[in-house]
Every structure is written in C-alpha cells, then in structure tokens.
C-alpha positions as CSV (number, residue, x, y, z in Angstrom):
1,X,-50.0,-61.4,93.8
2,X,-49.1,-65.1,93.8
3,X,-47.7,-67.1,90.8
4,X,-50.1,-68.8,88.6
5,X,-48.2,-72.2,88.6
6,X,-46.8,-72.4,91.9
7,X,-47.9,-69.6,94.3
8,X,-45.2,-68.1,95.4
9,X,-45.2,-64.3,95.4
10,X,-44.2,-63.2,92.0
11,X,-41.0,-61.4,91.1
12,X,-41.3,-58.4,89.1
13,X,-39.0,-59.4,86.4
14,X,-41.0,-62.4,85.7
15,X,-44.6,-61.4,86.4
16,X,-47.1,-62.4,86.5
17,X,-44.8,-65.2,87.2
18,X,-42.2,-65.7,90.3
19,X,-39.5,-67.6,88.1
20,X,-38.5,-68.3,84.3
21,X,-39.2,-71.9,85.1
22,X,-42.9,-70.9,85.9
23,X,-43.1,-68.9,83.2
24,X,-41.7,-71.8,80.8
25,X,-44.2,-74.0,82.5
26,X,-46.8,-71.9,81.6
27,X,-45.6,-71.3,78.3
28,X,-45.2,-75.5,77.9
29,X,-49.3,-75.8,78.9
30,X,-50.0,-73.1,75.6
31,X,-47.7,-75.0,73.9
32,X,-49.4,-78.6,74.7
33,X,-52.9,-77.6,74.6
34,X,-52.7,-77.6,78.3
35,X,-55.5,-74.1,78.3
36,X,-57.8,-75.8,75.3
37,X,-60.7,-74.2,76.2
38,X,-63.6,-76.9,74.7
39,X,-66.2,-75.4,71.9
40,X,-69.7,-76.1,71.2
41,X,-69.4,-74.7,67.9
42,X,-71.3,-77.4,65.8
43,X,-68.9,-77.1,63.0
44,X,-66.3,-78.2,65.2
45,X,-68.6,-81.1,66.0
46,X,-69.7,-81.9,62.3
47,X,-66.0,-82.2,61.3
48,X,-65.4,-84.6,64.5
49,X,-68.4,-86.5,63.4
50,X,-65.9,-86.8,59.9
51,X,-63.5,-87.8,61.6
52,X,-65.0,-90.8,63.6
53,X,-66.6,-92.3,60.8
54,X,-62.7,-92.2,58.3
55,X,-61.6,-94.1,61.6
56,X,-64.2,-96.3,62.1
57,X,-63.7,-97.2,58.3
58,X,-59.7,-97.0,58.3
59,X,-59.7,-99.9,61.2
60,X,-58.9,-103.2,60.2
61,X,-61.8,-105.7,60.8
C-alpha cells in the first residue's frame, strides 16, 4: 500500500502513512479545510446568500 501524501510504501507504525511527517501533513489538510468536501444543502446556500448581502451592505461606498 502506498502513502496517501507521498507514495512511498507505508510503514506499519504509521499506516496508512509511511512517516509522522505524512501523517502530520495529512492531519494539517483536516486541520485547514484541506478535505472540505462542498454541500448542496440549500440551507448552507440560504445562509451564504445572508452572508453576501451583510457584506455587500458592511462595504464602504
């Protein structure tokens, strides 16, 4: 099995990684938002909507 982040074969003290430093890397992308998997759900969209217009009206004109 190859690493995820890198490809090298993995290590078994690390798997399904070959290295802490993959690992961390990996760990870094959760972290981040890296592995945001997008939604469709339309109450995320409504409160996006929300959220556009309190900028639109927050910038200076």
């Amino acid at each position: 099995m190859a690493c995820p982040i890198c490809e090298k074969p993995t290590e078994t003290a690390f798997r399904p990684f070959c290295s802490k430093r993959c690992a961390d890397v990996d760990l870094a992308k959760w972290f981040t938002g890296g592995y945001a998997i997008p939604a469709d759900d339309p109450e995320d969209a409504e409160e996006l909507e929300i959220q556009l217009q309190h900028t639109e009206r927050d910038k200076p004109h």
